[in-house]
C-alpha positions in Angstrom: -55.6 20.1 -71.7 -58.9 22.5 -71.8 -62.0 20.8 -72.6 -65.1 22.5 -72.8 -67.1 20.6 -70.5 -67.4 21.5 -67.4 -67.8 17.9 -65.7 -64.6 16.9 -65.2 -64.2 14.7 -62.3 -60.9 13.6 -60.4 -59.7 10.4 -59.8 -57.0 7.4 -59.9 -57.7 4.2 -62.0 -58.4 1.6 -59.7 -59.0 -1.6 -62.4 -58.3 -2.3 -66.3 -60.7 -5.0 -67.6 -59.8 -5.4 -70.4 -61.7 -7.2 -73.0 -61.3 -8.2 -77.0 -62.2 -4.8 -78.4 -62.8 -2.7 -75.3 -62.2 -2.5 -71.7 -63.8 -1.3 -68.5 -62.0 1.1 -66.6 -62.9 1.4 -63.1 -62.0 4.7 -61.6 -62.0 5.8 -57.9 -63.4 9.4 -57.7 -61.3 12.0 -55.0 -64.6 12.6 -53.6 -65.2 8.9 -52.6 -67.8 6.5 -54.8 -66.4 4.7 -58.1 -66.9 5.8 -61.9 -66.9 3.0 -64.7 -66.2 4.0 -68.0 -66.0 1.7 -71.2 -63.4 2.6 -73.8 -61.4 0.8 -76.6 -58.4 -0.9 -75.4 -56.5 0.9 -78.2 -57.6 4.2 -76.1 -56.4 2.3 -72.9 -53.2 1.9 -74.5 -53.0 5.6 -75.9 -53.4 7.0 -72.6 -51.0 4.9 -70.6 -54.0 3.8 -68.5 -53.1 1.8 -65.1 -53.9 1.3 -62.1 -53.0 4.0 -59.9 -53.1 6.7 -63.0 -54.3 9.9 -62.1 -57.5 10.4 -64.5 -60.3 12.7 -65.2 -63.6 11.4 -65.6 -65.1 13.9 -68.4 -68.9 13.8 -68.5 -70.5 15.7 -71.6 -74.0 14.7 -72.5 -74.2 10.9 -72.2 -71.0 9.6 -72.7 -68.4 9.9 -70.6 -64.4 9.9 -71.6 -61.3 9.1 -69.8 -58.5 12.0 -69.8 -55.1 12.6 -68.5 -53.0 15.6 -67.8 
């Protein structure tokens, strides 16, 4: 997948919260610290999100996405 941000951070998930509409995805960056993103569960469920998924934490602007290879 090519994105055209450059922000693109490495990780694995390490939680799903998952709530009515959306849930919190926590992600442990390969660098050390933790990301939190918040996304639909619909997008939790098209990306085959769980723990231990490697993920990419893509950062463009002020929203931040989850992607997957």
């Amino acid at each position: 997948m090519k994105l055209s941000a450059r922000n693109q951070i490495p990780g694995k998930v390490k939680a799903v919260n998952e709530g009515v509409v959306t849930a919190e995805v926590v992600i442990a960056l390969d660098g050390g610290g933790e990301l939190i993103a918040v996304i639909t569960k619909k997008s939790v469920e098209n990306l085959g999100l769980a723990v231990g998924k490697k993920v990419y934490a893509v950062v463009k602007s002020t929203e931040v996405m989850v992607a997957t290879d």
